[in-house]
C-alpha positions as CSV (number, residue, x, y, z in Angstrom):
1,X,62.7,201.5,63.0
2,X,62.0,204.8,65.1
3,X,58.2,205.6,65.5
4,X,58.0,209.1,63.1
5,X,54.9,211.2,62.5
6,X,54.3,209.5,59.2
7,X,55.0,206.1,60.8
8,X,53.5,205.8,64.1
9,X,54.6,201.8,65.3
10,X,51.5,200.4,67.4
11,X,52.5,198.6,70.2
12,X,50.5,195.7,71.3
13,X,49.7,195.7,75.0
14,X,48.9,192.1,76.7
15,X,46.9,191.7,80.0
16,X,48.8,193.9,82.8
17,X,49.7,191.6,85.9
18,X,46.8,193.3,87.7
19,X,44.0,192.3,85.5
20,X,45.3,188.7,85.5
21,X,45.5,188.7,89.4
22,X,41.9,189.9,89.5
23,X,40.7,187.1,87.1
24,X,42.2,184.2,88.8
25,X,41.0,185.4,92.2
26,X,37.7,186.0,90.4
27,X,38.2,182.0,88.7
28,X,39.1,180.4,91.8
29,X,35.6,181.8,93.6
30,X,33.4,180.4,91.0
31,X,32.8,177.1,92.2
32,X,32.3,178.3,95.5
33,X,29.7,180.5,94.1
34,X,27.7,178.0,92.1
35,X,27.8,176.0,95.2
36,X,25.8,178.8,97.5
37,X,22.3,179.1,97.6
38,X,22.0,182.9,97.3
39,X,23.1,184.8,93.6
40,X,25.2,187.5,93.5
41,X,24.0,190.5,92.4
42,X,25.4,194.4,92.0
43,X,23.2,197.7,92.3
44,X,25.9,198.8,90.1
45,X,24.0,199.4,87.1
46,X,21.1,201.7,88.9
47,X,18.4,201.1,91.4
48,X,17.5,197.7,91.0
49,X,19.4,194.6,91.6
50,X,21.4,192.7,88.8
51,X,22.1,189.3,88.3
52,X,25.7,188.7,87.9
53,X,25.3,185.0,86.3
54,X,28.3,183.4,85.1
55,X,28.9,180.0,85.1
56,X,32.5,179.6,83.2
57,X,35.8,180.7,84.2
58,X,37.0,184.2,82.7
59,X,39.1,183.3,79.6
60,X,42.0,185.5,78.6
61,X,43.8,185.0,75.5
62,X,46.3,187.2,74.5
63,X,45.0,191.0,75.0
64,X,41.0,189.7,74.5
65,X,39.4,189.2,77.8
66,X,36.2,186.8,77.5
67,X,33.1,187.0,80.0
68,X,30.7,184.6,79.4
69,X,28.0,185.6,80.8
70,X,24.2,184.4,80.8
71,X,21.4,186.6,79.7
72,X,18.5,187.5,81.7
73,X,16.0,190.2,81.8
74,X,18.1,191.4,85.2
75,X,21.5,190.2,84.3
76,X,23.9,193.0,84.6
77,X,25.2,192.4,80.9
78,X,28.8,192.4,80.5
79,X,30.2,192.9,76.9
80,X,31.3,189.3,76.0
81,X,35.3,190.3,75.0
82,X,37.1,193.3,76.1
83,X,40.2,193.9,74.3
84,X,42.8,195.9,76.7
85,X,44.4,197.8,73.8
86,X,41.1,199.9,73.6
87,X,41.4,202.2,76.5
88,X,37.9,202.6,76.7
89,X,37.6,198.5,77.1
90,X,40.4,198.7,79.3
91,X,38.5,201.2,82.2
92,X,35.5,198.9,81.4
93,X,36.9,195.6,82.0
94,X,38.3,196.9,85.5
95,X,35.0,198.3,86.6
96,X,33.2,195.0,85.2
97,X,36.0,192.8,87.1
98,X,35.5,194.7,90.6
99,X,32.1,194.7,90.7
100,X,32.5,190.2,89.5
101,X,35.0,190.2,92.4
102,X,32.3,192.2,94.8
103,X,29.8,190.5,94.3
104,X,31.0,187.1,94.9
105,X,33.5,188.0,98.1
106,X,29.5,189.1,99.3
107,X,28.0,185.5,98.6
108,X,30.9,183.8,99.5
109,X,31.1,186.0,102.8
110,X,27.0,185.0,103.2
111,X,27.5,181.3,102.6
């Protein structure tokens, strides 16, 4: 069945090749991370530092994205799913995964 104006077909988009990459490079730093002494952290979210404190690996299942992050009074605070068939999500989840990937290439680069 063609996609009409009356019948729009939604396509369901999984996690681009990209985004996947990005997570396991961002997976395969975490133990490194929990093993140095400093804590990464991000200016990204204004003029003080951020905590970026997660302790799992990123979880993707199908197109939901799961950050598990732990909650601080100066922990950057990632939404906990992002689902990549919301474009908005989508930009979100990209920003949020460079500024994971940042932040521990700078304690991992430190250590």
């Amino acid at each position: 069945m063609l996609p009409t104006k009356n019948n729009q077909m939604k396509t369901k988009k999984k996690v681009s090749k990209a985004i996947m990459n990005r997570v396991i490079a961002i997976n395969e730093m975490l133990p490194s991370v929990l093993n140095a002494d400093d804590i990464p952290t991000s200016y990204a979210g204004g003029t003080f530092p951020y905590y970026i404190d997660i302790r799992v690996p990123i979880v993707v299942s199908n197109q939901f994205v799961y950050i598990k992050e732990e909650k601080g009074s100066y922990s950057y605070g990632f939404s906990k799913r992002y689902n990549v068939n919301n474009e908005g999500q989508l930009d979100e989840l990209k920003y949020d995964l460079s500024i994971i990937k940042r932040a521990f290439n700078q304690v991992i680069k430190n250590h």
